[in-house]
C-alpha positions as CSV (number, residue, x, y, z in Angstrom):
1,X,-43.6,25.9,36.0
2,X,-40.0,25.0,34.2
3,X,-41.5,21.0,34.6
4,X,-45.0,22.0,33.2
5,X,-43.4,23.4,30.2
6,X,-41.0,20.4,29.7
7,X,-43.8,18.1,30.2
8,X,-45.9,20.4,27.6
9,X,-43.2,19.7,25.0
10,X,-43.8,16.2,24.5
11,X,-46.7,15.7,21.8
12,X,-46.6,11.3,21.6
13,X,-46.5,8.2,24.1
14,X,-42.9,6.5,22.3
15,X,-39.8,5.4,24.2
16,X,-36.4,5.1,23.9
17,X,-34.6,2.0,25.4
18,X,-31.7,2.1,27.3
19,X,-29.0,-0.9,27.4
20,X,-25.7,-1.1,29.0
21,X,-23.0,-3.6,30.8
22,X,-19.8,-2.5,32.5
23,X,-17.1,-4.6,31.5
24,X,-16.0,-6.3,28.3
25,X,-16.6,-9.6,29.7
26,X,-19.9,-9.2,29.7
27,X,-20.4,-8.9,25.5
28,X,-17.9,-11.2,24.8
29,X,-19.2,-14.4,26.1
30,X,-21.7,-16.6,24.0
31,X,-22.2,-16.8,20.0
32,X,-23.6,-13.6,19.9
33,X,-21.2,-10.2,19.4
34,X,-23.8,-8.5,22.3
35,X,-23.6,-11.7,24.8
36,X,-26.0,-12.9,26.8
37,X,-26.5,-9.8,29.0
38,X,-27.4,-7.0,26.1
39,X,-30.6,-9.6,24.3
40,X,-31.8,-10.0,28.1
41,X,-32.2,-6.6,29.0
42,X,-33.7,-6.0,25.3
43,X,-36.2,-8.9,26.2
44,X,-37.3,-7.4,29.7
45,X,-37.3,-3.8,28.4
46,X,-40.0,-4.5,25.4
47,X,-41.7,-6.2,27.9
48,X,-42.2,-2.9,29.6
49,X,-43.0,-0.8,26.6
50,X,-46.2,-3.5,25.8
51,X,-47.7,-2.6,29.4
52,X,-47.3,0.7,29.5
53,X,-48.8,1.0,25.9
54,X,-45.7,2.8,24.3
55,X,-43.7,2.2,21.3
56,X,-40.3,1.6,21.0
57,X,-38.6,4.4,18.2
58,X,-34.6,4.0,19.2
59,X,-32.4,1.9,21.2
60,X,-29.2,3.3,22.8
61,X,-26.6,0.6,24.2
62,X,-23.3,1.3,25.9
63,X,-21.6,-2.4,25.7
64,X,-18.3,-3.1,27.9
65,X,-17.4,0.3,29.1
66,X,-17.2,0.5,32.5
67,X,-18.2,4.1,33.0
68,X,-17.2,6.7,36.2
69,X,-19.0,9.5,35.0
70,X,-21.7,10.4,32.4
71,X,-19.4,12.2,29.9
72,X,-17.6,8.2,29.5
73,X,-21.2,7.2,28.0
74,X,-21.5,8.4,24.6
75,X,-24.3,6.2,23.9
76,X,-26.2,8.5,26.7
77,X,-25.0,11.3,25.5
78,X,-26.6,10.4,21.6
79,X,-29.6,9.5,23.6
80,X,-30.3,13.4,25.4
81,X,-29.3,14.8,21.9
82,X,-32.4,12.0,20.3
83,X,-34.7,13.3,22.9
84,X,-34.5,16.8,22.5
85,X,-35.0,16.4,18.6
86,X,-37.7,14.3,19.2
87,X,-40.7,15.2,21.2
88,X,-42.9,12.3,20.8
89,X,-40.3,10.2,22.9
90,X,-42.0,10.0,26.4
91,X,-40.4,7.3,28.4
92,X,-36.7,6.1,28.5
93,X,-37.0,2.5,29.8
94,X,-34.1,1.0,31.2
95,X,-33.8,-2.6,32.8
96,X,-33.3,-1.9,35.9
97,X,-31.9,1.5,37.9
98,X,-28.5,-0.5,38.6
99,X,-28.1,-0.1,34.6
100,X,-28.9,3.2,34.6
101,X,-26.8,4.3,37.5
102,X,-24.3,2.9,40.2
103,X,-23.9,6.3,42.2
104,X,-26.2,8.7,43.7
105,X,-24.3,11.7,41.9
106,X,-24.8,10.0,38.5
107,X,-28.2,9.2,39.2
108,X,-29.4,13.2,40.0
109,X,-27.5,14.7,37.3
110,X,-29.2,12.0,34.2
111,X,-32.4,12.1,36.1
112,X,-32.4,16.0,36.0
113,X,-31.4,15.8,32.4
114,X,-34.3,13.7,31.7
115,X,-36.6,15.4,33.7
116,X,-35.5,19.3,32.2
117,X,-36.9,17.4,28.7
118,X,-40.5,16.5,29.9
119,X,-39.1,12.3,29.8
120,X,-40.0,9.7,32.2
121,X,-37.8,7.3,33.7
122,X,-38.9,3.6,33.5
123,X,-37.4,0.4,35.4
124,X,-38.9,-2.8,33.7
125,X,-38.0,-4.3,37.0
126,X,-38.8,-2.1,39.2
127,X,-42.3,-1.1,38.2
128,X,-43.1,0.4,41.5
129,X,-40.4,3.6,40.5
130,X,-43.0,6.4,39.1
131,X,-43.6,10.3,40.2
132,X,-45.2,9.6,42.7
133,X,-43.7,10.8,46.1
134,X,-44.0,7.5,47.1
135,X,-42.1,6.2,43.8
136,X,-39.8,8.9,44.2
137,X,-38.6,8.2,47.5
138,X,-38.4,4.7,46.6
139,X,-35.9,5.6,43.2
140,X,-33.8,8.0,45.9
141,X,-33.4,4.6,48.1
142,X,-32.0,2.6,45.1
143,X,-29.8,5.3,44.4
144,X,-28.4,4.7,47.2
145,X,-28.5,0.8,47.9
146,X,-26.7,0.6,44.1
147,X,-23.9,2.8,44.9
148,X,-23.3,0.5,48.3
149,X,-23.6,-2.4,46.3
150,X,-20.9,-1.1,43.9
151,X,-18.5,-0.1,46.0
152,X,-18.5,-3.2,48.3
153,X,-18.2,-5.2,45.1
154,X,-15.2,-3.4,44.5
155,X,-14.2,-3.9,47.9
156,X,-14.8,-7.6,47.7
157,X,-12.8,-8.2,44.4
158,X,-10.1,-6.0,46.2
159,X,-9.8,-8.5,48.8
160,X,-9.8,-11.6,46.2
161,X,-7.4,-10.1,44.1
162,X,-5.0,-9.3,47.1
163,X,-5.4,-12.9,48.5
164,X,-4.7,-14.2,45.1
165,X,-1.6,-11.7,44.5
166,X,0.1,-12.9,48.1
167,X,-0.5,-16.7,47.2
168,X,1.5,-15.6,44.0
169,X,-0.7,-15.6,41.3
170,X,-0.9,-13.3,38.7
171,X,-4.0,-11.2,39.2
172,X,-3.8,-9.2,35.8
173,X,-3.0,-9.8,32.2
174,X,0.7,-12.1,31.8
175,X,3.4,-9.2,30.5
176,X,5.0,-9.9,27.2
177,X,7.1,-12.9,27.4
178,X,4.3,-14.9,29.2
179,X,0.6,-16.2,28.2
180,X,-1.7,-16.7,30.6
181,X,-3.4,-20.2,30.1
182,X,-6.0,-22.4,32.4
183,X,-4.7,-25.5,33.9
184,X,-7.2,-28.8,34.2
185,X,-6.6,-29.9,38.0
186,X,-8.9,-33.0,38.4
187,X,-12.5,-31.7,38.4
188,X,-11.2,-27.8,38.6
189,X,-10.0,-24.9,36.3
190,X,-7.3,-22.9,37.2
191,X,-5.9,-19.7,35.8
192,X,-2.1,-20.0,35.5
193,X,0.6,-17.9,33.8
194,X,3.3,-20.2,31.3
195,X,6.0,-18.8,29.8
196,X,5.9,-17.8,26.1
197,X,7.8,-20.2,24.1
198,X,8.2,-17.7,21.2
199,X,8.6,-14.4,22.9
200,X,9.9,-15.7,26.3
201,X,13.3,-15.9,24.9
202,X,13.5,-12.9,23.4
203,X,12.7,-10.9,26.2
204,X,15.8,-12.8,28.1
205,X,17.8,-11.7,25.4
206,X,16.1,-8.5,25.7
207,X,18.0,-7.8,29.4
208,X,21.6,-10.1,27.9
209,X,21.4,-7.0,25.3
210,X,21.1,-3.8,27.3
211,X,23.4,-5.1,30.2
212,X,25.9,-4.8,27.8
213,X,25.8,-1.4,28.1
214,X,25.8,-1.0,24.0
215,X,22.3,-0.7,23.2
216,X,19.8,2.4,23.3
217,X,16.7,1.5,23.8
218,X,15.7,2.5,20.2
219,X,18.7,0.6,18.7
220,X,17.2,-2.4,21.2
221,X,13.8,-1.8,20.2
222,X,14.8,-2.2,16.0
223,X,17.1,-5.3,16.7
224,X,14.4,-7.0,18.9
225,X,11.9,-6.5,15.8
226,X,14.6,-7.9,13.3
227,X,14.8,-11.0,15.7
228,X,11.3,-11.6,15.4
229,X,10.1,-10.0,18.7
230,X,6.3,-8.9,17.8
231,X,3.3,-7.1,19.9
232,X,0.6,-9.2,20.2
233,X,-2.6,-7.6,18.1
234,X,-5.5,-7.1,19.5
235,X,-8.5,-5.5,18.2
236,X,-6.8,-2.2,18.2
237,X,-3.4,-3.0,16.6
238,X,-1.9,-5.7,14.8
239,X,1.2,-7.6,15.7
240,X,4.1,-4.3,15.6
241,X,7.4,-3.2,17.1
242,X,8.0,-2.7,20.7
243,X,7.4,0.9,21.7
244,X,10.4,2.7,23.3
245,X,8.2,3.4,26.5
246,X,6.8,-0.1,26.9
247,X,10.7,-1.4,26.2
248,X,11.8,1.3,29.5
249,X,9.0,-0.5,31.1
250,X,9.8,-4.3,30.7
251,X,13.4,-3.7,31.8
252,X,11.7,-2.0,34.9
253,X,9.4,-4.9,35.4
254,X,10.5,-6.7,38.3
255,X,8.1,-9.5,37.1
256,X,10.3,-11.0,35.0
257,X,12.5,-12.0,38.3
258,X,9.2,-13.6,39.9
259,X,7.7,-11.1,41.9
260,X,4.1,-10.2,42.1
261,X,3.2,-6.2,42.7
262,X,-0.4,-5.2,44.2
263,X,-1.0,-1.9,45.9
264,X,2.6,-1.2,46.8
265,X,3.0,-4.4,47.6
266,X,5.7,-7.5,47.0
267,X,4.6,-10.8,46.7
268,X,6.6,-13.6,45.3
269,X,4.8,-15.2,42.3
270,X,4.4,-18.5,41.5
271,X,5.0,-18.0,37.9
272,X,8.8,-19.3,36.2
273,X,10.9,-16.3,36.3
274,X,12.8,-15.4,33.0
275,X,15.6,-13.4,34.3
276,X,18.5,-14.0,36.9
277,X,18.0,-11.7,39.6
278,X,21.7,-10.3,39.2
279,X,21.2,-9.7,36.1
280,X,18.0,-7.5,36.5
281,X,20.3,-5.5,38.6
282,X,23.1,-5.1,36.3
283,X,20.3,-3.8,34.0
284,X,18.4,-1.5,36.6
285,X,22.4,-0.1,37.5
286,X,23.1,1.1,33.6
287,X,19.1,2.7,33.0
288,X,19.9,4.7,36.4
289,X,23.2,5.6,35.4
290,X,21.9,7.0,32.5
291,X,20.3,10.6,31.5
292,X,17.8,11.3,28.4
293,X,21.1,12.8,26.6
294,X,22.5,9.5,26.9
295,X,20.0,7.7,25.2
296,X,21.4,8.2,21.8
297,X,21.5,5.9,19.0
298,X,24.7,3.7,19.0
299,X,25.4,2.5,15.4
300,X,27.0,-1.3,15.9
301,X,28.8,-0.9,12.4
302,X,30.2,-3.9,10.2
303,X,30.0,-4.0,6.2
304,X,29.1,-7.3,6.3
305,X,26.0,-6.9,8.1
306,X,23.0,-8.3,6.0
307,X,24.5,-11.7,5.7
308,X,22.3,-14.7,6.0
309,X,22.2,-18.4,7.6
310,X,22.3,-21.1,5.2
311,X,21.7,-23.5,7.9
312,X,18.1,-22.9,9.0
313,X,14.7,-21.6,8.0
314,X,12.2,-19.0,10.2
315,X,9.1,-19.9,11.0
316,X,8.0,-18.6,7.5
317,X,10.1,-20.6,6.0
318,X,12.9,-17.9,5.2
319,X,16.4,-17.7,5.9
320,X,17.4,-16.5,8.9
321,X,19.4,-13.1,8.7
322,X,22.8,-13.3,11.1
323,X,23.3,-11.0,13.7
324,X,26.7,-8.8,14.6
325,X,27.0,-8.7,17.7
326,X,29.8,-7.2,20.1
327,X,30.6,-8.4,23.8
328,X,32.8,-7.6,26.1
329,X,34.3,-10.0,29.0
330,X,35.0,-9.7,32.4
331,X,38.4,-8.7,31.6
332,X,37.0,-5.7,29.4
333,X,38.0,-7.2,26.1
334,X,35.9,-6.5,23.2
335,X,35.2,-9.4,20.8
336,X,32.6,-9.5,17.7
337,X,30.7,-12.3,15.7
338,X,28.3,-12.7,14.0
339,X,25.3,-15.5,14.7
340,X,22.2,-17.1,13.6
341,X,19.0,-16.0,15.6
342,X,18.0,-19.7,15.4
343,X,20.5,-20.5,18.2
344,X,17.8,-19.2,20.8
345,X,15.4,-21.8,19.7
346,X,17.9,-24.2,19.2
347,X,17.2,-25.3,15.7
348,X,20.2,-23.7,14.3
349,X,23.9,-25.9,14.5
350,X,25.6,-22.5,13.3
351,X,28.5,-22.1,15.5
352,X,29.2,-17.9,16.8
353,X,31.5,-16.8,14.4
354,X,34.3,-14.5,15.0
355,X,34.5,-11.4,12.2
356,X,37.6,-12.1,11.0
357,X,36.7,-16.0,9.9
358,X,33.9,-14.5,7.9
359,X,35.5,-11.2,6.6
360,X,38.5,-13.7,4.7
361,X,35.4,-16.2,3.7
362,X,34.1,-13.2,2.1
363,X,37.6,-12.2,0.7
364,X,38.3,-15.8,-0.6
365,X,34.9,-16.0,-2.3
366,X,35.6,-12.5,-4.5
367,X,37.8,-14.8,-6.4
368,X,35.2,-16.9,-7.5
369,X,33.1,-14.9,-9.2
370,X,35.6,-13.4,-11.8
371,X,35.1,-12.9,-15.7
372,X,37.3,-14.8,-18.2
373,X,39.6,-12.3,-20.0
374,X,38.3,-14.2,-23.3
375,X,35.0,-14.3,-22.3
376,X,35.3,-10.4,-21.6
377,X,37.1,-10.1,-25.0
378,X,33.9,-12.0,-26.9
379,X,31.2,-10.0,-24.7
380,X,32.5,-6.7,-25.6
381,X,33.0,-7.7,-29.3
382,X,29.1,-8.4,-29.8
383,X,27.6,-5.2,-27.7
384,X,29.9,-3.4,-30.7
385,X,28.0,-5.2,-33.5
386,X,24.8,-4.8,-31.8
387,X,25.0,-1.5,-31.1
388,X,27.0,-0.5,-34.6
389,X,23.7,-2.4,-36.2
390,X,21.3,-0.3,-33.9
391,X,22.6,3.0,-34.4
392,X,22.2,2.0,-38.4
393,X,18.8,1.0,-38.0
394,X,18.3,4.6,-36.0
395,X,20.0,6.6,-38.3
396,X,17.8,5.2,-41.1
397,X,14.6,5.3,-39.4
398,X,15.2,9.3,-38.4
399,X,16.1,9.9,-41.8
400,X,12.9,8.6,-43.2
401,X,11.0,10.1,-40.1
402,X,12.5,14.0,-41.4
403,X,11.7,13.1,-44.6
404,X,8.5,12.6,-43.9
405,X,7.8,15.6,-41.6
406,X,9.1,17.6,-44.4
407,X,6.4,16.5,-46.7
408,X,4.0,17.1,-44.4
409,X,5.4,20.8,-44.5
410,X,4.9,21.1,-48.0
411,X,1.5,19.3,-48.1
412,X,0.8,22.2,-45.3
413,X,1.8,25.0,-47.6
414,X,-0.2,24.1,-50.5
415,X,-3.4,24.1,-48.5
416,X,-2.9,27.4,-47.1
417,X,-2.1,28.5,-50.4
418,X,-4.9,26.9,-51.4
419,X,-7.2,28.9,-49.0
420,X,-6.0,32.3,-50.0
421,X,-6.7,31.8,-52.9
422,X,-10.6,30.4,-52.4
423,X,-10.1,27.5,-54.5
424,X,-12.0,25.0,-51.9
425,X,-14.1,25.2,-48.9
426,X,-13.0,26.5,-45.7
427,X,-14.6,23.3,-43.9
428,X,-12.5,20.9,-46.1
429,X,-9.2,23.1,-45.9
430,X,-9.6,22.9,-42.1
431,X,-10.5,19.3,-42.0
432,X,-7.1,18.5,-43.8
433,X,-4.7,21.0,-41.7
434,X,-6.0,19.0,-38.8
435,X,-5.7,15.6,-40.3
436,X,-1.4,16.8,-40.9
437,X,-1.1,18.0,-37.5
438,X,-2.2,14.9,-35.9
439,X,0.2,13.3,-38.5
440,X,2.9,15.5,-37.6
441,X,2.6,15.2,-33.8
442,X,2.4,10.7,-34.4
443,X,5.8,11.5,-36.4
444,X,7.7,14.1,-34.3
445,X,6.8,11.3,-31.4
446,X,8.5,8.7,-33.1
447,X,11.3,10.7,-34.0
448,X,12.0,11.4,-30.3
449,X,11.7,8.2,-29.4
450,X,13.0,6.3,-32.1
451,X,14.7,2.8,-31.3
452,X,16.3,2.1,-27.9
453,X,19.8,3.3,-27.6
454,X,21.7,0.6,-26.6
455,X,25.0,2.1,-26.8
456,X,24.6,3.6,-22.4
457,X,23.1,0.0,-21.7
458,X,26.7,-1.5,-23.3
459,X,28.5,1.3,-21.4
460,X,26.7,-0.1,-18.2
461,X,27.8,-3.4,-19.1
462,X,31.1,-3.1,-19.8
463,X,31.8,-1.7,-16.9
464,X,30.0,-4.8,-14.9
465,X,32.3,-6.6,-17.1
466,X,35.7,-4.6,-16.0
467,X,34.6,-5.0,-12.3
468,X,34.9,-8.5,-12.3
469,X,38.2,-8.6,-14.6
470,X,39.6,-9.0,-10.8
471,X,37.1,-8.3,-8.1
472,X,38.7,-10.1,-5.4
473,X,42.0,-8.0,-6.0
474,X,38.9,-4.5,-6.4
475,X,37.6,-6.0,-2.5
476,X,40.7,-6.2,-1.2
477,X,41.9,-2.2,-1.9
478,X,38.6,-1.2,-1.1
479,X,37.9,0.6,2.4
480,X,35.2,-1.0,4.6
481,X,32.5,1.7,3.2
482,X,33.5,0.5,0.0
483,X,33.5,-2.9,0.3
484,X,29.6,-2.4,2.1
485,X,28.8,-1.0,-1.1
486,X,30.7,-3.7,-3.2
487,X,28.2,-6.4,-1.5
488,X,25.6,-4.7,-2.5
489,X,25.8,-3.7,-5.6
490,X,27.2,-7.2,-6.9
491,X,25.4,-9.9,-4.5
492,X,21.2,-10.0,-3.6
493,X,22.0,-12.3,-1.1
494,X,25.2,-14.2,0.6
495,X,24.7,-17.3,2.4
496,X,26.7,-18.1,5.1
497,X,27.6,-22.0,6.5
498,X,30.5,-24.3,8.0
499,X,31.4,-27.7,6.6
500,X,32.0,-30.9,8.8
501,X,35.9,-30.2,8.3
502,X,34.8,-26.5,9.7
503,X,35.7,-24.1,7.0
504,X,33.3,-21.7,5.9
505,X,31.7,-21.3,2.1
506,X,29.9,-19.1,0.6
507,X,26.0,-19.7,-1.8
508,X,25.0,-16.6,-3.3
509,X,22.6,-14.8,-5.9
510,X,24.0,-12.0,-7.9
511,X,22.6,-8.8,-8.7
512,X,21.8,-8.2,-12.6
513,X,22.8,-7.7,-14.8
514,X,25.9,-9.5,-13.1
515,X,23.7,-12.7,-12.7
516,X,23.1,-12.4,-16.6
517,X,26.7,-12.1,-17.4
518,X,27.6,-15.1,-14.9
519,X,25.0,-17.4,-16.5
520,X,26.6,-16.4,-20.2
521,X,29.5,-17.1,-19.3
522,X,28.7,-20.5,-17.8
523,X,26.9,-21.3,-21.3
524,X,29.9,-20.2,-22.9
525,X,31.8,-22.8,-21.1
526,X,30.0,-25.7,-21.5
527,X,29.5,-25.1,-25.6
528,X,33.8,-24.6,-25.4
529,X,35.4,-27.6,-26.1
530,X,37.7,-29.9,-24.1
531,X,37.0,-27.0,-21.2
532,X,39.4,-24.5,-23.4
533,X,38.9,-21.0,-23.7
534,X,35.3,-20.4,-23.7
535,X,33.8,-18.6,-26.9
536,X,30.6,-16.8,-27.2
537,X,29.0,-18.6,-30.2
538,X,27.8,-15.7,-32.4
539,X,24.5,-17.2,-33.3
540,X,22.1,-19.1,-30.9
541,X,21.7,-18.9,-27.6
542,X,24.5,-17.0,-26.4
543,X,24.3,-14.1,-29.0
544,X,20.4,-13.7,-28.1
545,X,21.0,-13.5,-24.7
546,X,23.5,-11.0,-24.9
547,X,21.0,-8.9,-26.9
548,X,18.4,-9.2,-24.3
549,X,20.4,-8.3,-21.7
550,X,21.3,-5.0,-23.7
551,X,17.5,-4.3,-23.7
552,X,16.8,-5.1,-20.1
553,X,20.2,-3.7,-18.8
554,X,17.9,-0.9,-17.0
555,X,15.7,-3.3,-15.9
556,X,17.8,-4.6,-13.2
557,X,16.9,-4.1,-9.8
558,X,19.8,-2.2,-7.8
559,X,20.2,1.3,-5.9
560,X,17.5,3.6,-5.4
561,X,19.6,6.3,-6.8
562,X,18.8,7.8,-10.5
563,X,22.5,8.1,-11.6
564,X,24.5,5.4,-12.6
565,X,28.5,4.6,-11.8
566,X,30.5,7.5,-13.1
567,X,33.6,6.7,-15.0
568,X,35.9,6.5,-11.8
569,X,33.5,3.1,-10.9
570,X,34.3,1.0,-7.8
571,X,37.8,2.4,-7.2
572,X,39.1,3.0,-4.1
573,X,39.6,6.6,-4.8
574,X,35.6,7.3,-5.0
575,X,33.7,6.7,-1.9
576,X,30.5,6.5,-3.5
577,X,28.8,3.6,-5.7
């Protein structure tokens, strides 16, 4: 009776088709985003739909999931919700009942939903499956012949795939630090794992890092990153950091030492193994010796970090940022340096460098960036004239500004006057008090604003200029916190590279508007004559620039913070910039 009714419910002769593959590889394989697979079974499906006189009203088409269960088919899913808001579907015609189903469990439950909606199962290949009992029986036999011939197909790759795994290939996708890649053997193809030439060194530097003993896996995730170390995208993600659990599970990986792992099993692989076997123990001995309270972050602290290599360019064609690094030998004695990450792809002739060759090339360079004590002497003479002449300028433009406003208060007046006494229209009266408050509001804007004060911007300068009155003798009182913040708030970037004679120097850019003054006082020197005390002219070039940097002095790019130096500046006493 429950089937009468269901049948009873459908009111046209329309069908829905039903498309599907099971894996990925299947879609992904000709010019076309569906395949080869997907336009086939549309083909043979319409096909159908023609001799059973039936049009076709929606398609449904589960591409490259290879789906356990009904509820890991949404497509199918859409498809019972289509049917039941749409009772002039009356077939569902699938390509074959292999498509449709590979179990017998699968195949009662979506055959019962079809059937509790009055819909009729089609095969276009199979065109003896009806209701009949005959057809019937025959659908019940598929059933089952499609669930044997799934599970000995699984059985069968199985087998290939542990055959393959104790010959020692890699039977899966390469880990990071590997590609896989096909090999041309005479007439045949073979699937072969290489090792990564960008990545593959990273992840050996990867184990040489946390067999120190200094790194948390966060701290090792963050350098890694910094040294170029990058995910490969894929059509989920794009190229990212290393997650901490994927990081716990590389060190883990004991394919990195050559060994293959399949159902429990060990096999030795045939692929180049990237890590010394004793070394993958020294890492495996320091994860187990650790607990989750362990993992903390370990800060590897120098104020010079941030320092760059002016050897060598990155693959973007950057600068390479050096790395501080500490290591401890056999003996137990610590040593830092710092070093270029192009060393590990050997296009970098920067030697390791110990800390305390490039903390005194750091010292020794303080001293030549100083400010002439004449030049100082001429620079803070002009920001007095300029702002003496812009505060006389303000004064006189506020004074006509009030003046102004004041009249506006008597025009005001008059008019009000004016309308208790009934002398002119309303209209007109109320035209004009709105005409002097929109007046008033242009004027009392102006007056706020008024020119720009330059007298804070030659505050801020002056004390750029008193900085470097001695800077090297500043760096050298300073505390290593201080000196961190010295770096940055007078250099954008500090090059670091060793001559033929092997002594170190120093290339910089400075921060404004310490670059500003620099250049000035450069120009200052070369108008000076017979190189004697350099004089800022005080016309021309050197008296325009030093009103533009007034101007711009906010401008300059530095801290985040929105308050400037306070009057104790860079001394040793503050700790803060």
């Amino acid at each position: 009776m429950k089937k009468n009714k269901a049948v009873e419910r459908i009111t046209g002769d329309d069908y829905v088709a039903y498309l599907r593959v099971s894996t990925p590889g299947q879609v992904n394989t000709d010019y076309n985003p569906e395949g080869i697979s997907i336009p086939a079974q549309r083909e043979k499906v319409a096909e159908r739909g023609q001799e059973i006189g039936a049009n076709k009203v929606a398609e449904f088409v589960d591409p490259g999931r290879s789906a356990k269960t009904i509820d890991q088919r949404p497509e199918f899913q859409q498809m019972i919700k289509y049917l039941r808001e749409n009772p002039n579907v009356r077939y569902v015609i699938v390509y074959m009942l292999s498509r449709f189903a590979r179990n017998r469990l699968d195949d009662a439950l979506m055959m019962s939903a079809l059937e509790k909606l009055g819909v009729t199962l089609v095969s276009a290949v199979e065109k003896n499956i009806d209701n009949t009992p005959t057809g019937r029986m025959l659908h019940g036999m598929l059933a089952v012949i499609n669930e044997y011939s799934s599970h000995q197909n699984g059985e069968d790759v199985r087998y290939k795939m542990g055959m393959k795994a104790k010959g020692g290939g890699t039977i899966s996708r390469a880990p990071v630090g590997y590609l896989n890649t096909v090999q041309h053997i005479e007439d045949r193809q073979v699937k072969t794992v290489m090792v990564d030439p960008v990545r593959g060194p990273l992840i050996r530097l990867t184990f040489e890092l946390y067999a120190t003993n200094e790194w948390t896996l966060a701290d090792l995730a963050d350098e890694l990153f910094e040294r170029g170390l990058r995910m490969s995208r894929n059509s989920k993600y794009p190229e990212r950091q290393i997650s901490i659990s994927r990081l716990a599970d590389l060190l883990r990986d004991d394919y990195y030492i050559g060994w293959i792992t399949y159902e429990g099993e060990k096999f030795r692989g045939r692929h180049k193994p990237l890590i010394d076997p004793e070394l993958f123990e020294q890492v495996q001995q320091i994860i187990n010796s650790r607990s989750a309270t362990d993992e903390r972050r370990r800060e590897h602290f120098h104020y010079l970090k941030g320092l760059f290599c002016g050897v060598c360019l990155d693959q973007r064609g950057e600068q390479r940022r050096l790395i501080f690094q500490n290591a401890t030998n056999r003996h137990g004695t610590t040593y830092q340096y710092f070093f270029c990450t192009g060393r590990y792809d050997h296009v970098c002739e920067l030697p390791y460098l110990r800390t305390e060759r490039v903390e005194e090339a750091i010292e020794q360079h303080y001293a030549t960036i100083q400010f002439d004590e004449t030049f100082i002497a001429e620079v803070r003479e002009h920001m007095a004239q300029a702002v003496g002449s812009q505060e006389s300028s303000a004064r006189q433009l506020h004074q006509q500004l009030s003046a102004q406003l004041k009249a506006l208060d008597v025009k005001e007046s008059n008019l009000i006057d004016l309308a208790s006494d009934g002398s002119l229209p309303q209209t007109k009266i109320r035209e004009k008090l709105h005409a002097i408050t929109k007046q008033r509001d242009r004027l009392t804007a102006r007056l706020g604003e008024t020119t720009q004060d330059l007298s804070e911007a030659a505050a801020l300068v002056d004390l750029c200029l008193e900085l470097l009155r001695d800077p090297q003798g500043l760096y050298l009182r300073c505390s290593d916190e201080q000196r961190r913040l010295l770096n940055q708030a007078f250099f954008e970037v500090l090059y670091l590279h060793e001559e033929t004679d092997g002594e170190l120097t120093i290339t910089y850019r400075l921060q404004e508007p310490f670059a500003e003054l620099q250049a000035l006082q450069q120009g200052a020197e070369l108008t000076s004559t017979n190189n004697s005390t350099p004089v800022l002219a005080d016309e021309g070039a050197g008296g325009n620039a030093l009103t533009a940097l007034l101007a711009n002095a906010w401008l300059a790019k530095g801290s985040s913070r929105a308050c400037m130096v306070g009057a104790a500046g860079f001394e040793p006493a503050t700790a803060r910039v």
